[in-house]
C-alpha positions, 0 to 999 in steps of 0.5 A: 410240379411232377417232380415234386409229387414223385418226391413226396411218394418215392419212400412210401413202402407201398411203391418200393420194389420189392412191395409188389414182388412179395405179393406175387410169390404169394399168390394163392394157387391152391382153390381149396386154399383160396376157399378156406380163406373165404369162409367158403366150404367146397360141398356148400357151393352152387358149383363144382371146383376144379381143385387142380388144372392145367392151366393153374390157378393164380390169385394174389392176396391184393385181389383175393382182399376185395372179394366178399367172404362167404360168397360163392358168387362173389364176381372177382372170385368168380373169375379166378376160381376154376370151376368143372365148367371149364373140362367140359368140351364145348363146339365152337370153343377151340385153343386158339380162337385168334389164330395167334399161335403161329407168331410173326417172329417168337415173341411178336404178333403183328396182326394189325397194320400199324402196331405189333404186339410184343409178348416180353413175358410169358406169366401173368400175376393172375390167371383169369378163367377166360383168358383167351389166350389161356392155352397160347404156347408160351414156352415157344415165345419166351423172349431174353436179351438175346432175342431183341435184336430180331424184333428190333430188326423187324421194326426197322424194316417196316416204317408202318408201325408206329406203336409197340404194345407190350402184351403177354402174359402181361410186361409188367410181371418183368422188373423195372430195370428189363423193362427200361433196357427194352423199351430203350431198344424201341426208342432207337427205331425212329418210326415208333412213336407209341408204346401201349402198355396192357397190363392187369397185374397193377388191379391185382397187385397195385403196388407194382406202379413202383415210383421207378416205373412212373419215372421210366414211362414218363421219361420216355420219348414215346407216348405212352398209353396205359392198358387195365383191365378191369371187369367190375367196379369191385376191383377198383379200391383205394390203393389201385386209385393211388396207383392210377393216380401216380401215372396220371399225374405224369400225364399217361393216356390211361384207358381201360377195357373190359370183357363181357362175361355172364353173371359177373358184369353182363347187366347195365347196372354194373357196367354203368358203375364200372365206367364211372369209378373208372372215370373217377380214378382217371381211366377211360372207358375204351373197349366191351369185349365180347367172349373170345371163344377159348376151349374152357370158357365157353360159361362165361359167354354173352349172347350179342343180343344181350351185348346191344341190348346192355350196350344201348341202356349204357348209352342212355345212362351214360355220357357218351365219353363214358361208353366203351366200343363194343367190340369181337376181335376175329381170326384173320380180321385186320382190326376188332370188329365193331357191333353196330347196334343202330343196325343189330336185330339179333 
């Protein structure tokens, strides 16, 4: 039966593997640019852009489709855009609000018992602006062939982890045939038992669930659990349904998590939505993070007071399946912290 529905969709151009390359090179990296295509003129806006900035911008076409021209508040655009917020020095908002930058080993962090995180690329297909690991070194961390045999080792040295999760930068900017070399090497460690696959290029560019990937997460020994991350409902369309569509049918655990962020999702309402398309497309709702204090970022954060309060609406709305775990991950903690709201009088 799988097979089959991979048949059917292995010669749609969508899922080929240079469809979703091309979108990438693509992407817009120019604000003014980005803006123009928006029907959206820079002394017209409500806020001031950076029109260049370190950590640059990056947007695929894909995305930049779903957003609403001549909307300045568009919350996709919102996201992407950088805005003189982010040159502003703010207390408390600091370059490494996880304390990750001095890695286990380059390439891997493990913080937690169980699970390690492996960065097997060092580039993201979009730059979120509150991305907290937006100052992260990656030019220390950059992993080829050769470096796999120290993580490879690494594993084999401690039977606690069950799980690799491929993070980054996001895993899936690599191509299918890395991909598949890689995780081969894992699965000669007996122990391991997971790969978790977090990944925001597929909601920016769908068309990077090529059929050869679903062939490959499938055909794994490892259960395989797929990460999005996706904010607000607007970015779930058609195409990301079908990409969703492709994995789920092989019987991949897919699941979603979310950042909580001012004026772009920080209402019950929205939220609500969200859990539900997601639902619809096949993800479950799984973790509401609250703001990673990364320097920069510091206008998209969200009082807890106002997390509970949001979090509380959704239990009443929602099912309970359908409700996130709100969440703050912490440096030095062995594991994210939940809020309690039964308990939570801020």
């Amino acid at each position: 039966m799988i097979q089959n529905v991979q048949i059917l969709t292995r010669n749609d151009s969508y899922w080929q593997d240079n469809e979703w390359k091309k979108w990438l090179s693509g992407a817009f990296s120019s604000p003014n640019n980005l803006l123009q295509h928006l029907e959206l003129a820079p002394e017209q806006l409500p806020y001031r852009v950076l029109p260049d900035h370190p950590f640059r911008q990056r947007v695929p076409q894909p995305f930049v489709d779903r957003m609403e021209a001549g909307n300045p508040d568009d919350p996709l655009l919102l996201q992407v855009l950088p805005l003189a917020q982010e040159a502003e020095e703010v207390d408390g908002y600091v370059e490494d609000p996880l304390g990750e930058h001095d890695s286990t080993l380059p390439g891997l962090l493990h913080k937690y018992q169980s699970r390690v995180l492996v960065m097997l690329a060092t580039a993201c297909a979009v730059n979120c602006r509150y991305c907290f690991r937006r100052e992260f070194p990656y030019s220390d961390n950059k992993l080829g062939k050769g470096d796999w045999t120290a993580i490879i080792n690494y594993l084999q040295q401690d039977e606690d982890i069950n799980e690799v999760i491929l993070s980054g930068g996001d895993p899936l900017i690599a191509n299918d045939d890395y991909l598949a070399a890689f995780i081969k090497q894992i699965e000669t460690v007996k122990h391991i038992k997971r790969l978790r696959i977090h990944s925001r290029l597929p909601v920016v560019i769908p068309q990077r669930i090529t059929s050869k990937l679903v062939e490959l997460l499938s055909s794994s020994r490892l259960q395989c659990v797929f990460v999005t991350h996706i904010n607000h409902p607007n970015e779930i369309d058609e195409l990301l349904g079908k990409a969703m569509q492709r994995l789920h049918q092989t019987g991949i655990t897919l699941l979603n998590q979310t950042v909580l962020l001012r004026h772009i999702n920080d209402n019950a309402e929205t939220l609500a939505d969200l859990s539900e398309k997601l639902f619809d497309n096949h993800i479950l709702p799984y973790y509401l993070h609250l703001l990673d204090k990364v320097k920069g970022s510091h206008h998209f954060d969200t009082e807890e007071a106002v997390a509970v309060d949001i979090m509380q609406q959704l239990q009443y709305r929602l099912a309970g399946f359908l409700v996130p775990k709100l969440v703050r991950e912490e440096a030095g903690k062995p594991h994210k912290s939940w809020i309690d709201l039964a308990n939570n009088n801020q």
